[in-house]
MARGU-583305 format. One record per residue (C-alpha): residue number from 1; residue in three letters; y, x, z. Coordinates in Angstrom, 1 decimal, decimal comma, always signed. Layout:
BEGIN
<node k="NUM" r="ALA" Y="Y" X="X" Z="Z"/>
...
This chain:
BEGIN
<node k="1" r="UNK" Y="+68,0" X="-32,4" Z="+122,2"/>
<node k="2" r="UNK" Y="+71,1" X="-32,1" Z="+122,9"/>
<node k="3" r="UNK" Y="+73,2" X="-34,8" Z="+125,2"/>
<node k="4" r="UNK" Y="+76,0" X="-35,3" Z="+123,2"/>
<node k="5" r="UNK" Y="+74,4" X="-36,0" Z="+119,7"/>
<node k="6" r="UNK" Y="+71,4" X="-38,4" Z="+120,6"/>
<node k="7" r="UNK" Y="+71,1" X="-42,1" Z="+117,9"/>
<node k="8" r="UNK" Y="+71,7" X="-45,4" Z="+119,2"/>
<node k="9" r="UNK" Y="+74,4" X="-45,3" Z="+121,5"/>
<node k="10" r="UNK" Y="+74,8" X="-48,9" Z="+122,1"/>
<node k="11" r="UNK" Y="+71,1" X="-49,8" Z="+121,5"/>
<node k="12" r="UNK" Y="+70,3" X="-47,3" Z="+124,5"/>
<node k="13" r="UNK" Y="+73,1" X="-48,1" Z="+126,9"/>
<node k="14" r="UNK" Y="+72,2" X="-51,7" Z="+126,6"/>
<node k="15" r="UNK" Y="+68,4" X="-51,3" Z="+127,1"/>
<node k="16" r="UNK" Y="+68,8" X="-48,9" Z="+129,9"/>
<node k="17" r="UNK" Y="+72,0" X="-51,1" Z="+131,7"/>
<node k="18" r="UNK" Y="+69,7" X="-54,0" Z="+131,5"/>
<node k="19" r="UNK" Y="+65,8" X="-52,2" Z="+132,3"/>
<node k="20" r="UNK" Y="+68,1" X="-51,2" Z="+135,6"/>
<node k="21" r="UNK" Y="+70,4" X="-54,1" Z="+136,4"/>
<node k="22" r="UNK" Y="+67,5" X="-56,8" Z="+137,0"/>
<node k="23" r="UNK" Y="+65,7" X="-54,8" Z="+140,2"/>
<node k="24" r="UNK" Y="+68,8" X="-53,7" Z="+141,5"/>
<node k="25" r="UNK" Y="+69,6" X="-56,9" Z="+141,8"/>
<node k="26" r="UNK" Y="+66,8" X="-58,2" Z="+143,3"/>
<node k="27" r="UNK" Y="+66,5" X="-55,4" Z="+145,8"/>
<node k="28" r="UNK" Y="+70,3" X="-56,5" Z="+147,1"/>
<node k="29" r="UNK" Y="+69,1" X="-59,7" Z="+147,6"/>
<node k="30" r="UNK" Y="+66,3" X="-59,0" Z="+148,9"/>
<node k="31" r="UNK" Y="+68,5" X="-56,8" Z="+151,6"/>
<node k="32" r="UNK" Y="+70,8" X="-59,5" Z="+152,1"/>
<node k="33" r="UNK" Y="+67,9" X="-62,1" Z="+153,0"/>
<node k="34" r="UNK" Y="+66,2" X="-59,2" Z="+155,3"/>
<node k="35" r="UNK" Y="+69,3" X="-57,4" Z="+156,9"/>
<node k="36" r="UNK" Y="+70,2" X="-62,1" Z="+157,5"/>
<node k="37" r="UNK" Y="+66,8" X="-62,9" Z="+159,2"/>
<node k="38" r="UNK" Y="+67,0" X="-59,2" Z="+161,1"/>
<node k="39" r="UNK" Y="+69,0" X="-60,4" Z="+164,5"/>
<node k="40" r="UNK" Y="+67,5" X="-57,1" Z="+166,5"/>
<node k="41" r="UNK" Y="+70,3" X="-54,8" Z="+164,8"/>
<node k="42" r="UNK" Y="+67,9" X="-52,3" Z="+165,1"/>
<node k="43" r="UNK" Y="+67,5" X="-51,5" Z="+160,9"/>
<node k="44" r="UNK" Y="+71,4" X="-51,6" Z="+160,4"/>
<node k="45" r="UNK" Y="+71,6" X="-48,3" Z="+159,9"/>
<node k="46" r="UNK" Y="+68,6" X="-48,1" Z="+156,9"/>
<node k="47" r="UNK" Y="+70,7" X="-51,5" Z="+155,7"/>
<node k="48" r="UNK" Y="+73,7" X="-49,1" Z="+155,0"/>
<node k="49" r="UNK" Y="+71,6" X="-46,4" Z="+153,0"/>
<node k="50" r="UNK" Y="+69,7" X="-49,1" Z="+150,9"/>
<node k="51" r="UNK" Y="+73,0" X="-50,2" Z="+150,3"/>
<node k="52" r="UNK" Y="+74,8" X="-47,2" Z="+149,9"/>
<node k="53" r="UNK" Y="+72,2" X="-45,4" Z="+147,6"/>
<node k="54" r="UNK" Y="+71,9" X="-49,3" Z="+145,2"/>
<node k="55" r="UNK" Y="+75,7" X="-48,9" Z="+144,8"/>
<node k="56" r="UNK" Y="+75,1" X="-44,8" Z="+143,6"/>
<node k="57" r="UNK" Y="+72,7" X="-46,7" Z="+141,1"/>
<node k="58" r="UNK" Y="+75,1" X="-48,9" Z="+139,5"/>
<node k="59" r="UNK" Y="+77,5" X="-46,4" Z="+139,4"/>
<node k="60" r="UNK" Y="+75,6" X="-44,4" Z="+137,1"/>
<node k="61" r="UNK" Y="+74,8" X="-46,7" Z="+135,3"/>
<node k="62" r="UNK" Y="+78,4" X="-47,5" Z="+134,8"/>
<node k="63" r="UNK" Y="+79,4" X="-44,1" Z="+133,9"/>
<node k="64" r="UNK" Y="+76,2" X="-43,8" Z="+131,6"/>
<node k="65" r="UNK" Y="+77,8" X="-46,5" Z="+129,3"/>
<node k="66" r="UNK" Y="+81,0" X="-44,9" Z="+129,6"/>
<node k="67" r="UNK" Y="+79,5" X="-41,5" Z="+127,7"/>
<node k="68" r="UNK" Y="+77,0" X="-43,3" Z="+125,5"/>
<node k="69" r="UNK" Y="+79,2" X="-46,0" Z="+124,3"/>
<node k="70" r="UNK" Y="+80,7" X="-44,7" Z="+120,8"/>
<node k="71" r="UNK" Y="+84,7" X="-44,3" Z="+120,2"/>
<node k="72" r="UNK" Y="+85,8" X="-47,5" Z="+118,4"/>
<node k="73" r="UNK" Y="+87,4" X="-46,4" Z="+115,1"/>
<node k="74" r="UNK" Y="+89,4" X="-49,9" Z="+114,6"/>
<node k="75" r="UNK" Y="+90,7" X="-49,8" Z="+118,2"/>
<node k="76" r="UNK" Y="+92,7" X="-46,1" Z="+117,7"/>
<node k="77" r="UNK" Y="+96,2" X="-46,4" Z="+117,6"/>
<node k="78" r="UNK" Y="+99,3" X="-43,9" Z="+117,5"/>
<node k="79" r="UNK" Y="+99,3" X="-42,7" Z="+121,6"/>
<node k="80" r="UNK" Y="+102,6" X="-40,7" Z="+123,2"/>
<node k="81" r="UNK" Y="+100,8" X="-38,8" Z="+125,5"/>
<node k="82" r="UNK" Y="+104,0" X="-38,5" Z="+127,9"/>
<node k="83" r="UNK" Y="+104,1" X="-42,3" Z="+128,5"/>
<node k="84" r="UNK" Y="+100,4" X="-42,6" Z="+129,0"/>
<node k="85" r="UNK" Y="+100,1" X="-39,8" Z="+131,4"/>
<node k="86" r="UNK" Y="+103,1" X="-41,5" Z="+133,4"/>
<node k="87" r="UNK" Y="+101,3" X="-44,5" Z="+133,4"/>
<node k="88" r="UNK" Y="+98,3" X="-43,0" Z="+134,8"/>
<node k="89" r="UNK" Y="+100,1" X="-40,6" Z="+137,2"/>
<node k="90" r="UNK" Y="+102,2" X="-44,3" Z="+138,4"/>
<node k="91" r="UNK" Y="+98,4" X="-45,1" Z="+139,2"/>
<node k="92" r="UNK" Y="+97,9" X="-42,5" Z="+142,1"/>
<node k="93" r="UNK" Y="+101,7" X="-42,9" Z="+143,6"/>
<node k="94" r="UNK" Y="+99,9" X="-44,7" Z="+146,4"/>
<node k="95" r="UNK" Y="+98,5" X="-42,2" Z="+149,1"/>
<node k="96" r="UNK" Y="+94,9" X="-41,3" Z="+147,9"/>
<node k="97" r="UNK" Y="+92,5" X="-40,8" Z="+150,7"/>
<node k="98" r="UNK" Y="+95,4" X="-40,6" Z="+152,4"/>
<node k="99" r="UNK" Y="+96,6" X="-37,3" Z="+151,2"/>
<node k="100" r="UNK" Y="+99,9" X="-36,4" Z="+150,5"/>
<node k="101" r="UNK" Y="+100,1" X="-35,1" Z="+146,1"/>
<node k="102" r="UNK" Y="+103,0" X="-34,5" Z="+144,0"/>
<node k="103" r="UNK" Y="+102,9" X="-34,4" Z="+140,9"/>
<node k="104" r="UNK" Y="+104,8" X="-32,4" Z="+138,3"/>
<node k="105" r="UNK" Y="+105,0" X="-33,5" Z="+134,7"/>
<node k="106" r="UNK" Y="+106,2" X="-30,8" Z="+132,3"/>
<node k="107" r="UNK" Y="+106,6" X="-32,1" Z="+128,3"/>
<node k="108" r="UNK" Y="+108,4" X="-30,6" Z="+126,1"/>
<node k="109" r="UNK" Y="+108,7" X="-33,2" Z="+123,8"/>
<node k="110" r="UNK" Y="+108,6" X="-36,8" Z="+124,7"/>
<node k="111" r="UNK" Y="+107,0" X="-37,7" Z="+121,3"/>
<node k="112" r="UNK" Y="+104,1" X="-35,8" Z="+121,1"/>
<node k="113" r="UNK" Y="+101,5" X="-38,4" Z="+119,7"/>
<node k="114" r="UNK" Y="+98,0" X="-38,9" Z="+119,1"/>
<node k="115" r="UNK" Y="+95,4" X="-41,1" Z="+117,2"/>
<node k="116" r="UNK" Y="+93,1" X="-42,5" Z="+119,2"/>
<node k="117" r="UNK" Y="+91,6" X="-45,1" Z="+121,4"/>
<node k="118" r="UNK" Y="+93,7" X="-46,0" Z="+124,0"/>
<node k="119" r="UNK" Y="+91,5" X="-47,0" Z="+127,1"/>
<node k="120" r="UNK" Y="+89,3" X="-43,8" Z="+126,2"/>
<node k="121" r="UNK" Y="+92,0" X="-41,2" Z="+126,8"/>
<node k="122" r="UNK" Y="+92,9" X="-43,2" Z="+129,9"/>
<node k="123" r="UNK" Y="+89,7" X="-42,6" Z="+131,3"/>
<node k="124" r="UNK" Y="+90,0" X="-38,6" Z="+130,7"/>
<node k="125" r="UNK" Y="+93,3" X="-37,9" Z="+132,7"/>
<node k="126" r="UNK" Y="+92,2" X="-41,0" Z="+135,3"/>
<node k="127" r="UNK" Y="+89,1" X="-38,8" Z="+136,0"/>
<node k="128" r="UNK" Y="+91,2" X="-35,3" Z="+135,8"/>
<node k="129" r="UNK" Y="+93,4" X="-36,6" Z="+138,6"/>
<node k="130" r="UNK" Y="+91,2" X="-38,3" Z="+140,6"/>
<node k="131" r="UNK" Y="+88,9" X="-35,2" Z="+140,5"/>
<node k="132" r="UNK" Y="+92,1" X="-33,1" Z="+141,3"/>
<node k="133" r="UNK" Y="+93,2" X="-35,0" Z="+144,4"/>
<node k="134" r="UNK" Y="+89,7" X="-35,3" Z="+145,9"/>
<node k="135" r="UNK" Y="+89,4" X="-31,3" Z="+145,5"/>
<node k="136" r="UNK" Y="+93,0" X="-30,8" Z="+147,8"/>
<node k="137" r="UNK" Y="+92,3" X="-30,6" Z="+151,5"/>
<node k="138" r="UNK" Y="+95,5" X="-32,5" Z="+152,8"/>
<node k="139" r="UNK" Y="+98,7" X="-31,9" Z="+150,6"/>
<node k="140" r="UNK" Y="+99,2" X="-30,1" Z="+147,4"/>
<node k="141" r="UNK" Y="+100,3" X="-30,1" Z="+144,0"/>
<node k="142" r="UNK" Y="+98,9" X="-31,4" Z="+140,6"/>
<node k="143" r="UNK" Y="+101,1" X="-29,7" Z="+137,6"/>
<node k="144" r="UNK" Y="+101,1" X="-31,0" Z="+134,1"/>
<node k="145" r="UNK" Y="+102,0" X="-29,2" Z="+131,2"/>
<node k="146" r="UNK" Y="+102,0" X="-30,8" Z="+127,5"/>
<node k="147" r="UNK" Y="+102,8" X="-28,5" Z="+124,4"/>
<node k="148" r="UNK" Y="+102,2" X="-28,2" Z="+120,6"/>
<node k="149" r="UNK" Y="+100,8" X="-25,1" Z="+120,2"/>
<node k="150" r="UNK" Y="+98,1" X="-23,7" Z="+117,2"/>
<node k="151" r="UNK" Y="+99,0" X="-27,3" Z="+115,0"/>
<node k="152" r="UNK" Y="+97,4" X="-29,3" Z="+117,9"/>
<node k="153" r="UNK" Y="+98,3" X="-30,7" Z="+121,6"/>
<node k="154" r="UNK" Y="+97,7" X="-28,5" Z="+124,5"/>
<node k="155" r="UNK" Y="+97,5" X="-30,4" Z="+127,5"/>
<node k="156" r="UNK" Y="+96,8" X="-28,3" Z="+131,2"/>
<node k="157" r="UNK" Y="+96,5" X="-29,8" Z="+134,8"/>
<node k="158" r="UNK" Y="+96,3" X="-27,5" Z="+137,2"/>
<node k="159" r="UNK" Y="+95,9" X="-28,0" Z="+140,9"/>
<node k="160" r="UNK" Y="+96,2" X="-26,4" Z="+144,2"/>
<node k="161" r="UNK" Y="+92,5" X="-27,6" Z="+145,6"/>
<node k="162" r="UNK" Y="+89,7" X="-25,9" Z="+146,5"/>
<node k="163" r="UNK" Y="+88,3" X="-25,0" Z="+143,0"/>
<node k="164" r="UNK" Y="+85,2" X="-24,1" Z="+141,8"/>
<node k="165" r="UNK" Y="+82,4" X="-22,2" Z="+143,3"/>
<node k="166" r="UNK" Y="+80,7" X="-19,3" Z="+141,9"/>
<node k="167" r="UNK" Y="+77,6" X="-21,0" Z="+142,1"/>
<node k="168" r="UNK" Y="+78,6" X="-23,8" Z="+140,0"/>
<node k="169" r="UNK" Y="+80,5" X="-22,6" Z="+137,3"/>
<node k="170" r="UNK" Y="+77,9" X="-22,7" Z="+135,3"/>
<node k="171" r="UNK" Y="+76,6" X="-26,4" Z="+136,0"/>
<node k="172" r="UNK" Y="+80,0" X="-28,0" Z="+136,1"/>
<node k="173" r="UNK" Y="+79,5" X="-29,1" Z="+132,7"/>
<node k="174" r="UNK" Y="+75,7" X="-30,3" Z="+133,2"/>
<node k="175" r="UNK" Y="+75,2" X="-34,0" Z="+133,1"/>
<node k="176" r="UNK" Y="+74,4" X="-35,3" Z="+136,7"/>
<node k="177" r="UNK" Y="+75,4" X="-32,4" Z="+138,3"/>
<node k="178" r="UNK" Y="+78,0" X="-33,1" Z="+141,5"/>
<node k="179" r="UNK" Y="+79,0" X="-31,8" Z="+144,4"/>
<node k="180" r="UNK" Y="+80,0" X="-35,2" Z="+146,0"/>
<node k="181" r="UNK" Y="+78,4" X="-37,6" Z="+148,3"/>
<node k="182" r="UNK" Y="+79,0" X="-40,9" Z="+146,1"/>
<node k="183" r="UNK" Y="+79,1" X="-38,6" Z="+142,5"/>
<node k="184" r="UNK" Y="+77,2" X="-39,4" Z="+139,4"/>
<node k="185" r="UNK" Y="+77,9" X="-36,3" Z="+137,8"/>
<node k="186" r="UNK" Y="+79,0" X="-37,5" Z="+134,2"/>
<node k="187" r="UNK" Y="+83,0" X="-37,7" Z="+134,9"/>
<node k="188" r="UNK" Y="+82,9" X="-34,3" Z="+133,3"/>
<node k="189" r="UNK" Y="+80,4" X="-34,9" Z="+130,5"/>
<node k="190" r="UNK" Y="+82,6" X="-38,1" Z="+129,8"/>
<node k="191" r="UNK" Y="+85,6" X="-36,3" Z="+129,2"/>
<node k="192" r="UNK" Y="+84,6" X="-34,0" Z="+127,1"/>
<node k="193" r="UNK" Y="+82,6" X="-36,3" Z="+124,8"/>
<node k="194" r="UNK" Y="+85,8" X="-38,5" Z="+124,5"/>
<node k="195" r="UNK" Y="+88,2" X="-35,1" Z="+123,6"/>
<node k="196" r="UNK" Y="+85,3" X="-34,2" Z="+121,2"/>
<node k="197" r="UNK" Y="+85,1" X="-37,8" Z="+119,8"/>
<node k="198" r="UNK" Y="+88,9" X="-37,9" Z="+119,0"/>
<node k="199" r="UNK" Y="+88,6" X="-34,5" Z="+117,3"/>
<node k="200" r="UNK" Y="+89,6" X="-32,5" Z="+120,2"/>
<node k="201" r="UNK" Y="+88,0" X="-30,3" Z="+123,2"/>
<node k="202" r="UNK" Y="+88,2" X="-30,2" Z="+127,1"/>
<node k="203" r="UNK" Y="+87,3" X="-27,4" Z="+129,6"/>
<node k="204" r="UNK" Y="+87,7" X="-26,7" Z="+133,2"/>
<node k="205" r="UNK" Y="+87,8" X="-23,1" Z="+135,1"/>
<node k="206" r="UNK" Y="+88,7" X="-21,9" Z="+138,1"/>
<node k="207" r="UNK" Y="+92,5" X="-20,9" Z="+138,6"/>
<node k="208" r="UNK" Y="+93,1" X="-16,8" Z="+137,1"/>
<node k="209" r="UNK" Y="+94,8" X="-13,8" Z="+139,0"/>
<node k="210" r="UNK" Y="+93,0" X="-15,2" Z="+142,7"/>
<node k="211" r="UNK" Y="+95,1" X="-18,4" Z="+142,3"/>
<node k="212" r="UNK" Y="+93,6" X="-21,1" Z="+144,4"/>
<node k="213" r="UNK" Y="+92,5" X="-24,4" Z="+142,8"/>
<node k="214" r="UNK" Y="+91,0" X="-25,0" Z="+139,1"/>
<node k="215" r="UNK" Y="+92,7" X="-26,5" Z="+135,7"/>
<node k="216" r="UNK" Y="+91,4" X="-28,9" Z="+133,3"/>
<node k="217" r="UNK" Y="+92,7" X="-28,0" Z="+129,4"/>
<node k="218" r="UNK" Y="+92,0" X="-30,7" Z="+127,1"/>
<node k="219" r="UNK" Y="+93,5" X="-29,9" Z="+123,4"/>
<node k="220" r="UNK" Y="+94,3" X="-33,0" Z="+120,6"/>
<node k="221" r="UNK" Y="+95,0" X="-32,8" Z="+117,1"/>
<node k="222" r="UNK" Y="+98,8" X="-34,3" Z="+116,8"/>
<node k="223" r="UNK" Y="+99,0" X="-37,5" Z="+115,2"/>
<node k="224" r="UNK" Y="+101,2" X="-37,3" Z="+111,8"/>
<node k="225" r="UNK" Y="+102,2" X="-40,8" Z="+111,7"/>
């Protein structure tokens, strides 16, 4: 069956968040009471890992909700995509893992709008930069184009990072799938069910002509009103 078009959103999401929450929770504190009445030192290590792998746990479960949950159709509203990329790019102005980013925003028209739910379309371009920035060794550059073109929105961010490997070109787009440490693997499969939701599409490939780095292209209808 396929991922994107299973029933019960919200019935599932809730079940599952809940079936998981309640032993995670008790496993942290029974850590807490453990790692407390432990005063050899000699188990902080494993602590850490318990730790580390609970908090991998939540954070799926997180991001599970985020793709299961459906787009609310009463919460859409008229976006201009320039200001809410700002916005987002305002977000990362602060070092990020202490790298050094600039960022280049290229629209060539300020009121190029959409119809859809705000916080949703936040999380696509939040993801898309974070992902961009974590894939650039020390300094680099994230560009941003925004254009109508074909009676829609196209919308490119391309970056200077390390791009994508042959052997995962193919699984980029697999739910659970990652390539980091403290991944989930559904920032990808999120995206792309929120363009699809709001009518649109997203896709990610490696950089053409032996340019290093990847770009994300994420196309919207334009909203008319």
């Amino acid at each position: 069956m396929d991922f994107y078009n299973r029933l019960n959103f919200e019935q599932l999401t809730s079940e599952f968040a809940h079936e998981v929450k309640n032993p995670v929770t008790l496993i942290q504190a029974n850590i807490d009471y453990i790692q407390t009445s432990d005063t050899s030192g000699i188990y902080e290590k494993n602590y850490g890992i318990i730790r580390k792998e609970l908090q991998k746990i939540i954070n799926v479960v997180k991001d599970f909700g985020k793709i299961m949950s459906p787009v609310q159709t009463d919460e859409r509203e008229v976006i201009f995509i320039y200001d809410l990329i700002s916005d987002i790019i305002d977000e990362f102005s602060t070092p990020y893992e202490n790298k050094k980013i600039n960022f280049n925003l290229n629209c060539f028209d300020e009121e190029i709008k959409i119809f859809g739910e705000y916080s949703k379309i936040c999380i696509i371009f939040f993801n898309v930069f974070k992902n961009a920035i974590e894939a650039i060794k020390d300094e680099g550059i994230i560009d941003v184009f925004v254009r109508k073109e074909n009676g829609g929105i196209l919308i490119k961010v391309t970056d200077n990072g390390e791009g994508i490997t042959k052997n995962n070109e193919a699984l980029i787009h697999e739910p659970f799938f990652t390539t980091k440490e403290n991944g989930t693997g559904l920032g990808i499969p999120i995206c792309r069910r929120i363009a699809e939701s709001h009518g649109g599409s997203f896709d990610i490939y490696n950089n053409k002509d032996n340019t290093k780095g990847c770009t994300v292209e994420i196309i919207f209808k334009e909203s008319l009103m």
